[in-house]
N, C-alpha and C positions, 0 to 999 in steps of 0.2 A: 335146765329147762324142763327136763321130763320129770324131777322132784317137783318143780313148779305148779305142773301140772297136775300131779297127782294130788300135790297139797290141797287146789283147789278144788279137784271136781271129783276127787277119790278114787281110791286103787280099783275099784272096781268097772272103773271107766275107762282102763289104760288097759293095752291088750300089747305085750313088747314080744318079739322072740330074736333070738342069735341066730343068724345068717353070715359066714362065708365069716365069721369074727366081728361081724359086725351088729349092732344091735337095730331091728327094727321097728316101728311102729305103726299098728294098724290103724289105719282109718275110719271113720264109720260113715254110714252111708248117709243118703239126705233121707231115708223114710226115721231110721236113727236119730238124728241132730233132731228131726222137726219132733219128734216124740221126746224127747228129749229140753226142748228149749220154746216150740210155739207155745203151751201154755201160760209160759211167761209173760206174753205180751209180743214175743218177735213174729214174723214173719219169713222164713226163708225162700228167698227163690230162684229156681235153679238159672243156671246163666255159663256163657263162655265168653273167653276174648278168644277168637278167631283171627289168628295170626297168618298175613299172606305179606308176600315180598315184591317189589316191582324192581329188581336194580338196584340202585342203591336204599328206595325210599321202604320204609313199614309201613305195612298196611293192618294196623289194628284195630278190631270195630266188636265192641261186644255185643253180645247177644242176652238179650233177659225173658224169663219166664220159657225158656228153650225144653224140649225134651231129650233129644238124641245129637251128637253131636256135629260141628256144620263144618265140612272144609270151606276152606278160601277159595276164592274163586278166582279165576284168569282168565286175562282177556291178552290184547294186541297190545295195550298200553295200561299205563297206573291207573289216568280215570275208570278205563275197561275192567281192571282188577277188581276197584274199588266197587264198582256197579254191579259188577257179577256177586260176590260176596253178599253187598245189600240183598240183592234180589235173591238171593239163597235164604237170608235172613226170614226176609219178607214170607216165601213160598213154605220155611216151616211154620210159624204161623196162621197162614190158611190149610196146612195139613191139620196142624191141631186144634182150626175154630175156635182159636182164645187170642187174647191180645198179646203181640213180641215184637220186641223193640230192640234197632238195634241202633250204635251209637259210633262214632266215630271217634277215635281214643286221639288225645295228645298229638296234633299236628305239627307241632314243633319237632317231634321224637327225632331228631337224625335230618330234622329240616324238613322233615318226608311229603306233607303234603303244603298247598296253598291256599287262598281263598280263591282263583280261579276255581281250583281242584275239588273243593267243598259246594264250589256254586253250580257245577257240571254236573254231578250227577242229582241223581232223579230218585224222589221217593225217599230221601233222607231227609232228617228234621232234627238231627241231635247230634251235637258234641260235646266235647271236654272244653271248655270256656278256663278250667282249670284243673289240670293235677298234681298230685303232693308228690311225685317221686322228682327228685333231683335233680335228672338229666330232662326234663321235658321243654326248660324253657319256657315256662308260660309269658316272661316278661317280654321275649323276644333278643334282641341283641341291637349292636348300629345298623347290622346289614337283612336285621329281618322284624318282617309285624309280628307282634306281640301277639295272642290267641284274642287279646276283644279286639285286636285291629283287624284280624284275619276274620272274625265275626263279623265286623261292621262291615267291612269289604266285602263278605260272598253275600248278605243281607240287602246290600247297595246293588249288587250286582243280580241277584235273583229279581229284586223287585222291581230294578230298572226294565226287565225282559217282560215280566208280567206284571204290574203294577196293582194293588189291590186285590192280591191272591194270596189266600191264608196260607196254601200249602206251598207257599213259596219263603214263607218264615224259616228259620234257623232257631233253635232251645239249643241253651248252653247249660248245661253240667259242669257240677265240682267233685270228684272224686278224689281217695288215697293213694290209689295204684301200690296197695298197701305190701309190699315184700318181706320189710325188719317187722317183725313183731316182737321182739324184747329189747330192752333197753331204751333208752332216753336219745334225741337227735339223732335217730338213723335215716341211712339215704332214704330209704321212704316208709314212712311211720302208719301206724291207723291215727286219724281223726284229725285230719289237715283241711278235709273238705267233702264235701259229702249234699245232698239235695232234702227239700222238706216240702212233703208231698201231699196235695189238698185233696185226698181218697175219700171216696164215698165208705168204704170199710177197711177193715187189716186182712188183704188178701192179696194174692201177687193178682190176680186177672182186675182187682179196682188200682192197683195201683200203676201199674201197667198203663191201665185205659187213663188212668188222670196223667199220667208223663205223656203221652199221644196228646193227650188236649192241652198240654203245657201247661197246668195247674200245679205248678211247683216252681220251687225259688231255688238256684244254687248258693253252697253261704261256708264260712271259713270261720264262722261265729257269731256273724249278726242273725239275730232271731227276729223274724217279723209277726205281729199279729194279725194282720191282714192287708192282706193287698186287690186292688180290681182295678179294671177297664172298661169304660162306657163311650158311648158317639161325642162325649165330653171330652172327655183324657185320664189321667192313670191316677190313682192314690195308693199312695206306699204307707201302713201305720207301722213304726219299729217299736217291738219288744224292747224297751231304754232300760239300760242298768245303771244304777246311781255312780256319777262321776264320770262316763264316760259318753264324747259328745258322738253326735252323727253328721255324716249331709248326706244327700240324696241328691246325687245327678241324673239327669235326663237324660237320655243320648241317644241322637236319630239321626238321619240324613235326610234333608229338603229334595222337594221333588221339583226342580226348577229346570231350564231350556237351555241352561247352560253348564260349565264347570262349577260344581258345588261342593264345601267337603262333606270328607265322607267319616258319619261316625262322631259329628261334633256334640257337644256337650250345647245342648240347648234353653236347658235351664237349671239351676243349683238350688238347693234348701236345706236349711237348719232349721227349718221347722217339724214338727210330730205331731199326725202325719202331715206326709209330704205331698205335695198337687199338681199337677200339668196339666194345664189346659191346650187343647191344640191349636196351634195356629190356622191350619186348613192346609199346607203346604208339605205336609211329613209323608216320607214314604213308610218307615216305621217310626217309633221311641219304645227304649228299652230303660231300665232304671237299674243304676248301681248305687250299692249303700256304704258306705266307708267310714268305717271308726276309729277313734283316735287310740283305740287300744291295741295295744302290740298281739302278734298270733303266738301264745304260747307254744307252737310248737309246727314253725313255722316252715314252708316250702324253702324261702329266704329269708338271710337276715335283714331284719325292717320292715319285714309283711304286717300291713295293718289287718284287724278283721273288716271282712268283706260281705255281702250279700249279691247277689246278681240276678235280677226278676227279667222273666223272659220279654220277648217285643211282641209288640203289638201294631197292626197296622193304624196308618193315618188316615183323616176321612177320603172319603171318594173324593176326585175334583170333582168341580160342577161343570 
């Protein structure tokens, strides 16, 4: 791995020394990397997963465009944990007068949290909808919701309490939780999933503020050219690659006076683009895109490519 490296990026980049028989290697820092690699076109920006514990469950929530680093926070219970930590989040942020986001990682991890547990606390607006490492579960199992179930649910459940409150929305994320970085089919790879972000420029403080306004799409492969929302309803246009088909599901829950479900698939298309018009009765609709092509490099075996465009609310009643 360390020939590897050197092959690629040259010995002058590799800084190793022998410790205790053992061989090390230096790091470089992020003023380093970005000197180093933002001319390219990247953007680096600094960030932490901020790991706290309640008992049995993990509590992991990263932090983006971070400066100094945040403990976990603790309270009297998980949601307490959970709340404390956000709001840690939150308060460096307003230390640093720029935009920082923080996210609630893989709820499935250990079973650890719920969509109760996502819909309680306050001031969250992001999760892992999907991640690439192994153990996370995103499918769910017999005895547990899957992560879009646990979405639809805390979504159903936030906008039941406030109905027609933007900041009561849920954005779903796709990330790698990337650990193997050499070799082919490791328990968790880079490039299994990841977000595509409708930035005003390549800066961490515009992209930041467009994940806040939920101007971005989580995706596993599918490439969209454009997407929007109006007092109409949503249109999805997919990036199409020759031979491989798409649909586009709707998926919302009705806002009605009785038992309704929750998270159903309201309308389907095989058309490009794809269209929903509202009925007047949705509390949100969110749009998933699924492809007949296989995920080369895949969470699970049999993972089709995916896209997942965040919700949006439904009209006012009258």
């Amino acid at each position: 791995r360390l020939a590897a490296l050197i092959e690629r990026f040259g010995a002058g980049q590799v800084t190793t020394r022998e410790r205790d028989g053992r061989q090390e290697l230096l790091l470089k820092t992020l003023p380093e990397l970005r000197a180093q690699f933002e001319d390219d076109g990247f953007v680096l920006i600094p960030g932490e997963e901020v790991t706290g514990h309640f008992g049995d469950a993990e509590l992991h929530i990263n932090a983006l465009n971070t400066e100094q680093v945040i403990m976990p926070g603790r309270g009297a219970g998980l949601r307490e944990s959970l709340q404390a930590t956000l709001d840690a989040i939150s308060a460096e942020g307003e230390r640093l007068g720029r935009p920082v986001l923080g996210h609630i990682n893989h709820p499935n991890y250990q079973w650890s949290l719920t969509a109760e547990d996502l819909a309680a606390v306050r001031g969250e607006r992001f999760f892992e909808v999907y991640n690439g490492h192994r153990s996370t579960y995103n499918w769910g199992d017999p005895h547990h919701a899957s992560l879009e179930q646990i979405w639809d649910q805390a979504l159903s459940l936030r906008l039941g309490e406030t109905p027609g409150a933007a900041e009561a929305l849920l954005f779903g994320l796709a990330s790698d939780d990337s650990h193997n970085h050499h070799g082919t089919d490791q328990h968790s790879n880079p490039g299994r999933g990841w977000v595509m972000v409708r930035a005003a420029e390549l800066s961490a403080d515009a992209i930041v503020a467009a994940l806040r306004a939920g101007e971005f799409y989580a995706s596993t492969g599918v490439a969209l050219t454009a997407f929007s929302a109006d007092a109409e309803g949503l249109r999805v246009e997919i990036q199409a690659e020759p031979g491989v088909s798409y649909r586009t599901e709707f998926i919302g829950t009705r806002r009605t006076d009785g038992p309704t479900p929750v998270g159903e698939i309201l309308q389907a298309s095989d058309a490009n683009p794809a269209v929903y018009r509202f009925a007047g009765d949705e509390l949100y609709v969110r749009a998933r895109v699924v492809s007949d092509r296989l995920q080369p490099n895949p969470f699970a075996e049999g993972d089709f490519e995916m896209a997942w465009l965040q919700p949006v609310l439904g009209p006012a009643p009258d």
